[in-house]
C-alpha positions as CSV (number, residue, x, y, z in Angstrom):
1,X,-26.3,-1.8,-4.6
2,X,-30.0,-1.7,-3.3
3,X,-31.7,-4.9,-1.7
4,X,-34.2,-5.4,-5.0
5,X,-31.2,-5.3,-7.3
6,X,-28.7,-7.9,-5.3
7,X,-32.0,-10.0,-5.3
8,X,-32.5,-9.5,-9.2
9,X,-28.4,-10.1,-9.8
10,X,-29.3,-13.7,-7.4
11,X,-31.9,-14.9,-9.1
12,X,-30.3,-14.4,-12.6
13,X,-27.0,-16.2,-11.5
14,X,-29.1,-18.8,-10.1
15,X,-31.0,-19.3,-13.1
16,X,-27.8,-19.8,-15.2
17,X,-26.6,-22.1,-13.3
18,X,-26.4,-26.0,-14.5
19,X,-24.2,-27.5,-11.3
20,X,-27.5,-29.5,-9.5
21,X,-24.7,-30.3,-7.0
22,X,-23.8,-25.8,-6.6
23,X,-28.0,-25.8,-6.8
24,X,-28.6,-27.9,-3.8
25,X,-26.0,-26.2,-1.8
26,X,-27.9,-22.9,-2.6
27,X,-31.5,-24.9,-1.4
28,X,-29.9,-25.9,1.5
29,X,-28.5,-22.5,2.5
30,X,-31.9,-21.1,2.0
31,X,-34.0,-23.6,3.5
32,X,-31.6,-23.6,6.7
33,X,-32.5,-19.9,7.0
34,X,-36.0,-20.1,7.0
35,X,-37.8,-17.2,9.2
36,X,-39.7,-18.9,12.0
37,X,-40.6,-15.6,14.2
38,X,-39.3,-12.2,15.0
39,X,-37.8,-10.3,18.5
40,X,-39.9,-7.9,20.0
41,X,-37.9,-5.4,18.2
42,X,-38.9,-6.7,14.6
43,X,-35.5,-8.6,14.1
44,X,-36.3,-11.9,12.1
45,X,-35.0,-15.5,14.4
46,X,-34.3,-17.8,11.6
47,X,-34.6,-21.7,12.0
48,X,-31.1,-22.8,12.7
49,X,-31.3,-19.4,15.2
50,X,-33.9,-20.9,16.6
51,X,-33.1,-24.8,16.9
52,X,-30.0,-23.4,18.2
53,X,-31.7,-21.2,21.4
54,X,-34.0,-24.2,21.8
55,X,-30.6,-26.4,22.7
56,X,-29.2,-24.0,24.9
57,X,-32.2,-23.8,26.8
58,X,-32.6,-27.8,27.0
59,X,-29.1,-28.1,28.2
60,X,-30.1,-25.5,31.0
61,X,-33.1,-27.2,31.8
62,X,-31.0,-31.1,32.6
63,X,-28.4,-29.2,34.2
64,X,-30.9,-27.6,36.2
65,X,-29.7,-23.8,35.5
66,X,-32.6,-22.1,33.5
67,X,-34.0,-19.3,35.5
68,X,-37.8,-19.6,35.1
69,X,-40.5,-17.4,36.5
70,X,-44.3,-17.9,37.9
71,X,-47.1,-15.9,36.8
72,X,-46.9,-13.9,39.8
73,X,-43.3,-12.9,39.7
74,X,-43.8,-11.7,36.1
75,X,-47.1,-9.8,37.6
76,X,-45.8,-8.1,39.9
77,X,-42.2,-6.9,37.7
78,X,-44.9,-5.7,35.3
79,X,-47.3,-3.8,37.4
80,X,-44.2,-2.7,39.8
81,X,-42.6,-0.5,36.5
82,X,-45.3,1.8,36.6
């Protein structure tokens, strides 16, 4: 089954549906998965991908373990590829 026609086969169960309780599960899924941004290689970061990097990287920050870098340091790993 193709992408358009597992969306099409969705959207008809979803429309048959009369459970507001099944209905705001489905909302919920969907809003929790919200694209936010994309990886430099084109892959989608979702919002609960997202919220959850953004709490790894403020437990590294209070426990004083995120590796950060100056302008410089990137500078020079840029320019020193060539």
């Amino acid at each position: 089954m193709n992408t358009e026609t597992l969306k099409i086969n969705i959207v008809q169960q979803i429309l048959n549906l009369s459970d507001d309780n099944l209905l705001q599960q489905i909302e919920g899924l969907l809003s929790s998965e919200t694209v936010v941004g994309y990886e430099a290689d084109g892959t989608t970061i979702t919002k609960t991908q997202y919220l959850k990097d953004m709490e790894v990287v403020d437990n590294q920050i209070k426990a004083g373990t995120l590796k950060t870098y100056s302008t410089e340091e990137v500078r020079h790993q840029i320019f020193s590829k060539k």
